[in-house]
N, C-alpha and C positions, 0 to 999 in steps of 0.2 A: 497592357495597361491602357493603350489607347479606347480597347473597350470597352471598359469603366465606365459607369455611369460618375461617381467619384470625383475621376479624371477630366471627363466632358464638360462637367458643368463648372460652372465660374466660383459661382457661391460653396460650392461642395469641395473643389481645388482650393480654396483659403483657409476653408474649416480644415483643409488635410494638411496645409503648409503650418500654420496655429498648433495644429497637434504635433507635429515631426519637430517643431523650432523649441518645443517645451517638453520633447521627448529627447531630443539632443542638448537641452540645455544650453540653449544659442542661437543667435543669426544663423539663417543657411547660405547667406551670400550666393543670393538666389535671384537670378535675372526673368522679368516678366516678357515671354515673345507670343508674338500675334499667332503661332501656327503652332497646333496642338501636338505633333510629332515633335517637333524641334523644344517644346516646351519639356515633351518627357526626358525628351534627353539631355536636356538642362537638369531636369531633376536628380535624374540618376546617375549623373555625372557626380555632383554633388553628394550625393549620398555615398555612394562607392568611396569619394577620399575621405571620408568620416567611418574610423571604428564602427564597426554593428552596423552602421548606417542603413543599408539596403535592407536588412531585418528589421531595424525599426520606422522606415518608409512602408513595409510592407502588413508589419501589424499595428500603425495607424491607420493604412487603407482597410484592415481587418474590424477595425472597431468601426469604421464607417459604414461597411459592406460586410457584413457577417455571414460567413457560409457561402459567399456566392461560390460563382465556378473561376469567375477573375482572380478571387484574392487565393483561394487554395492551389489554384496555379503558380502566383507569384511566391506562396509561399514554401511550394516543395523549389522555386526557382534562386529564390532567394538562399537556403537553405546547400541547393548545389553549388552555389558561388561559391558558398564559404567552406565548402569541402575542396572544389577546386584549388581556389587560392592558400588551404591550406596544406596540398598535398600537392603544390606547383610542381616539386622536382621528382615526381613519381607518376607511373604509370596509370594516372587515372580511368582514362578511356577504356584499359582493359579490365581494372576495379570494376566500375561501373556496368560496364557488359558483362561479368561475373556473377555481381553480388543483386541483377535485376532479374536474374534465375530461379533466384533463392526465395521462397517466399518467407514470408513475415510471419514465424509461425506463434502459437501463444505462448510459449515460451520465452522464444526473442522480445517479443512484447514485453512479459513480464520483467523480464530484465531492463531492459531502455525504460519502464515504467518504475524500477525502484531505482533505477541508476540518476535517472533525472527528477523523481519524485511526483510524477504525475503521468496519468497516460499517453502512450505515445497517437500521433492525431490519426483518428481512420485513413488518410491518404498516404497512410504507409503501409505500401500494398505488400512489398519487400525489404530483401535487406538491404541495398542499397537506398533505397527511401529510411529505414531505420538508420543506419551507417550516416547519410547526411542530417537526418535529425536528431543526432547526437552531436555531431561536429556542430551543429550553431549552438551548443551549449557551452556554457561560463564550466571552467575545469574548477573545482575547489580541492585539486590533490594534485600531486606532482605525476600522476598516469592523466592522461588525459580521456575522459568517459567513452569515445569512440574507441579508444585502442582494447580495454578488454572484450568488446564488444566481435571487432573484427577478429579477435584468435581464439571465441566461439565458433565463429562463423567458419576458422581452419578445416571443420573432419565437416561442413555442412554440405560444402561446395563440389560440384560434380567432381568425382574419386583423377579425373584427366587432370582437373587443374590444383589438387589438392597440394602437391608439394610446393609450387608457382605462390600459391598463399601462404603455404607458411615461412615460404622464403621472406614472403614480402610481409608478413607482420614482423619477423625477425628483425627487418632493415629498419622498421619504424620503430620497433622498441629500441634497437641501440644508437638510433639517432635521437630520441626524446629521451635516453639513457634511463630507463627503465625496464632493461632485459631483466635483472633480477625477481622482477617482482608481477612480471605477465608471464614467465615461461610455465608456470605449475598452471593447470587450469584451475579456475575457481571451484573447489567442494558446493556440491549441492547443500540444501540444510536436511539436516539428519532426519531420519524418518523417527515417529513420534515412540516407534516399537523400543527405539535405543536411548529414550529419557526418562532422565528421572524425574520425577516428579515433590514436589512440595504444595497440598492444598491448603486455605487459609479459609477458615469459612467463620461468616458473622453472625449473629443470630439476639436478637432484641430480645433482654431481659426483661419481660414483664413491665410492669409501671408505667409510670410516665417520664421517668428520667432517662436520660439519653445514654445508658449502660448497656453495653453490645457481650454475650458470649463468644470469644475468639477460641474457637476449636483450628486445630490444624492435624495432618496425616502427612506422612511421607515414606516415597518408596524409591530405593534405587533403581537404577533401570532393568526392567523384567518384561518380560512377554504375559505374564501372569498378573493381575491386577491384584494383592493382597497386601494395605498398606498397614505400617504402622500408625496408632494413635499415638498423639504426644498428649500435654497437659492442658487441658484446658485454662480460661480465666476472665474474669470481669473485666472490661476494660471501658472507660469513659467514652466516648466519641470522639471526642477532642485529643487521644489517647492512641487513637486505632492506628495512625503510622508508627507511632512507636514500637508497640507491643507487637508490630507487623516486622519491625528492623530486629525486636528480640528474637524472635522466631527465623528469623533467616538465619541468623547470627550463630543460633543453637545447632540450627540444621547443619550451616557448612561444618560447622568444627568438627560435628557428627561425619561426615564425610568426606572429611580432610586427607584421606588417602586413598579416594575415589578420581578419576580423571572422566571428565563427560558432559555431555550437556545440562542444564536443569531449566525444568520449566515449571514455573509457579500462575498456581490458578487461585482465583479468588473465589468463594463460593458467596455470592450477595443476597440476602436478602432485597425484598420489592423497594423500599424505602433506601434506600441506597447501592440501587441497581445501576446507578450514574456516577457513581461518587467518581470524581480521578483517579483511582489508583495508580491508571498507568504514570502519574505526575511525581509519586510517590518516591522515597528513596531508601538508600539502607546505609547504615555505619552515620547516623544519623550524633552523635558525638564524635566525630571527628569531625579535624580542620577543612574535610572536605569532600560532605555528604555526595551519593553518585545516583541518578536514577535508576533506579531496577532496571529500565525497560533497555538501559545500557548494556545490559550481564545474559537479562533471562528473557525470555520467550513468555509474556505474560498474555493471558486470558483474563474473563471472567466468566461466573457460571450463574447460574439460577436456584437458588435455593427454596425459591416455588415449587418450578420444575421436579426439583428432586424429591419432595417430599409428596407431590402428587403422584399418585402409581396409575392415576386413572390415565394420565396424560402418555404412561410408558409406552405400550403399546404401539401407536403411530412414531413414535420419536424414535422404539427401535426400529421400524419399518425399513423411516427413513435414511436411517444412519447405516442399515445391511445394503439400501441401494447403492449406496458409493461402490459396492466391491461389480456391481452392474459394468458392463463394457458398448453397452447402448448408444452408438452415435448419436442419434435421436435423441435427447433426454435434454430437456432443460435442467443445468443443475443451481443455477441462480435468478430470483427475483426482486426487479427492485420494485419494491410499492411507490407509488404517485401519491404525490400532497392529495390528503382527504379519501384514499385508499384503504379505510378502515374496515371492522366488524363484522358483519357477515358476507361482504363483496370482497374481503381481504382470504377472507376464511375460502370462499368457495372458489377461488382463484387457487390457492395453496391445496386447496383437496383434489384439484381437478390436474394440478400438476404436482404428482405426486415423486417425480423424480426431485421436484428443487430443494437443496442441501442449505441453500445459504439463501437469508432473505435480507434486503438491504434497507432500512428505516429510511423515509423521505425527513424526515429528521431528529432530533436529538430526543430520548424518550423523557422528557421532565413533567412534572406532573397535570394531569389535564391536556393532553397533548394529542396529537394525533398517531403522533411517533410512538406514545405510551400504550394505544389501543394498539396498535401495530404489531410491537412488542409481543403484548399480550397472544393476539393472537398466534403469531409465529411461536410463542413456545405451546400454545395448546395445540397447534397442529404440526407438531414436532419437530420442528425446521433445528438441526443440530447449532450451526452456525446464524448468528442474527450479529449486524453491523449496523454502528451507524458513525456519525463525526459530532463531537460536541461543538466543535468550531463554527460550522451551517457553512464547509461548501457547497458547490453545485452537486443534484443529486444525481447529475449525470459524471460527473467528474469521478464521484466517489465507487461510484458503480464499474465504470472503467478500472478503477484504481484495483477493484476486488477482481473484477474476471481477468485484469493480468498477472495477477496473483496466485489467481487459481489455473488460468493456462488453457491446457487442453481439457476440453468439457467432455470427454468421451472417454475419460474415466475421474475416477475418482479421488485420486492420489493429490490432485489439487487442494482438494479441500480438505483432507486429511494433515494434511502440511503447511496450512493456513495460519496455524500460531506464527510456525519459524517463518515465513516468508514475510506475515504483518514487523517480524521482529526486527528484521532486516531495515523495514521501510522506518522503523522506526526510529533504530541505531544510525542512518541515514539523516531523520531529522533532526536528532542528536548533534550529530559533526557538524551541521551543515548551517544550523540555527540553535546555538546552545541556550539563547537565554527564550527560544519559543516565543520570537516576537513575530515570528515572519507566517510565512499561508504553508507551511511545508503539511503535504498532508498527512506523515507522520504522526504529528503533534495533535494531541486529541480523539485520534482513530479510539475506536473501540470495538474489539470482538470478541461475542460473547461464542462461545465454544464450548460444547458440551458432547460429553462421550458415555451415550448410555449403558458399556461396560466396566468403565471405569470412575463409581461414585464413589464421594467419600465411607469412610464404613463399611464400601462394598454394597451391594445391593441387596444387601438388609436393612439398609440406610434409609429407604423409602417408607414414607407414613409415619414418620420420626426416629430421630436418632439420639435421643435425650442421655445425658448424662451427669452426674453430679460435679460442681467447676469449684475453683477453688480461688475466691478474692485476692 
């Protein structure tokens, strides 16, 4: 801290006591001394007897000094206090020289990134840097986020010290009194081979009135892509969740003696290639409607896309390249604000490994995000993301490649539904009425599988059929 510029200066020391006294909600009962070492440790005297304190002394030096080398010091330091002092009556020292072995693989990432709902910071080089950057987090469950965390980590750690850890997560789940419910490890999400699926696809009737074709297909879980058709129907606009909860409604009852996953895709049209779905709900006449994205693994898809066959071609390309095992390969890009049309296009041609492009932002109409879009489905990018909320477009891009993992194969991105679904059901629990920044809420990805279209891939150049009011 001493080398802080921050710290050093008088006028920048005030601005930082101003922020910590209205981040604590309070006096700091905070004495002023002439000599700058003696003054720190006045501070952090201070801070240490105040809950969070040191965390929040550390990420008001962070908003003052962004990125430097000072604060992301303080703040992985910050960070080990609080694993220390919470893990006082236990062998930390040899935790810590353990789990500093272990690197931070994408995986781990992806998990500490839906567990705490944001990416975990590039200075978690390991698992003990992951491991303490869970511990400064607020628990919203009776497990606390660090503990499934570490009995991951159980089969990770060199095979000498493997039983020494699982002894020692044993001890901390039956002292937190949650052995029931960390001794199973967590199931991965299912691989997409074993879903069923239910598509909902919309389609502008003609005119000028605001009357949509709601087609829908559904197929139990098969390795084979041949779904059924159901019935079509007219449906208002103002209408479409409705006739969206009937359709579900129908389906489960239809396989009411099915056990399994389901995953529902939305097929949109351009003009309502934004709509919320994901906001959506079902059992919409009961005391108490539930969000989809609570139950299923929801998508949306392009109904441009599909009916373009000129565009198949590169879209199959690049959807065969996932089964690639090419270290080398980029498999995501994020576009940059103003990142549009033909610099966008010749960027995506020239990497032709990337799977998933990520919108610099929301695609509304006249947008930059909307050229974007476009682009990305003519140059067949399977997967295209973006947030209607307008986080950072760096945040959300973090958010996607811990999601997707290890980039040196493909499986990430194939399992991109269930893994968004996750973060979803996440924002769900954690912020039910979606007032908060959780990046759950408003994610959107569009996800498209050029051997599995509705109709089958006859579907393509039109799938017209006679609907019934």
């Amino acid at each position: 801290m001493e080398a802080s510029p921050v710290i050093r200066d008088p006028s920048s020391r005030q601005l930082l006591l101003q922020e910590l006294s209205h981040t604590l909600a309070g006096a700091l009962g905070y004495r002023e001394l002439s000599v700058l070492r003696a003054q720190i440790v006045e501070l952090v005297t201070v801070c240490v007897d105040r809950p969070g304190g040191l965390r929040c002394l550390v990420e008001c030096m962070e908003l003052l000094e962004p990125g430097s080398d000072h604060t992301v010091a303080l703040l992985r330091l910050a960070d080990e206090w609080h694993a220390i002092e919470l893990l006082t009556d236990y062998d930390v020292p040899w935790l810590r020289g353990l789990l500093s072995t272990v690197d931070a693989t994408g995986e781990l990432r992806r998990f500490v990134a839906e567990t705490r709902a944001a990416p975990a910071p590039p200075w978690c080089r390991t698992a003990w840097d992951l491991f303490t950057h869970l511990a400064s987090a607020n628990s919203h469950g009776s497990v606390p986020p660090w503990l499934p965390l570490l009995e991951r980590l159980v089969t990770a750690v060199p095979e000498a010290s493997l039983d020494r850890m699982r002894e020692f997560v044993a001890r901390l789940a039956q002292d937190w009194g949650v052995t029931d419910q960390i001794d199973a490890p967590q199931p991965e999400p299912p691989a997409p081979v074993g879903t069923a699926y239910l598509v909902i696809q919309f389609e502008k009737y003609g005119g000028d009135d605001e009357t949509y074709i709601v087609s829908h297909w559904y197929q139990w879980a098969s390795p084979v892509w041949q779904p059924i058709r159901g019935e079509d129907r007219h449906v208002p606009y103002g209408e479409l969740e409705a006739a969206v909860d009937q359709v579900i409604n129908e389906t489960e009852r239809r396989w009411a003696d099915q056990a399994g996953a389901v995953t529902i895709e939305f097929v949109l049209p351009w003009q309502l290639i934004n709509e919320p779905v994901d906001t959506w709900r079902k059992e919409l006449q009961s005391l108490l409607p539930s969000p989809l994205t609570t139950e299923y693994p929801l998508v949306i898809r392009s109904l441009e896309r599909i009916r373009a066959s000129q565009w198949h071609r590169v879209w199959r390309s690049r959807w065969q390249g996932l089964a690639s095992t090419d270290g080398g390969r980029q498999l995501i890009h994020c576009a940059s604000r103003h990142q549009v049309d033909v610099q966008l296009k010749a960027t995506l041609n020239r990497q032709s490994s990337v799977a998933v492009l990520v919108l610099s932002e929301s695609p509304t109409a006249d947008s930059d995000g909307e050229r974007q879009l476009l682009v990305g489905l003519r140059s067949g990018v399977p997967a295209i993301v973006w947030h209607r909320n307008s986080p950072s477009t760096e945040d959300l891009c973090e958010t996607v490649a811990s999601m997707i993992g290890d980039q040196t194969s493909g499986r990430g991105v194939v399992e991109l539904p269930h893994r968004a679904a996750r973060l979803r059901q996440l924002a769900w629990s954690e912020d039910p009425e979606g007032l908060g920044q959780h990046m759950g809420h408003g994610l959107v990805i569009l996800f498209d599988d050029p051997d599995r279209q509705p109709g089958g891939a006859a579907s393509a150049d039109g799938d017209r059929r006679k609907v019934s009011a």
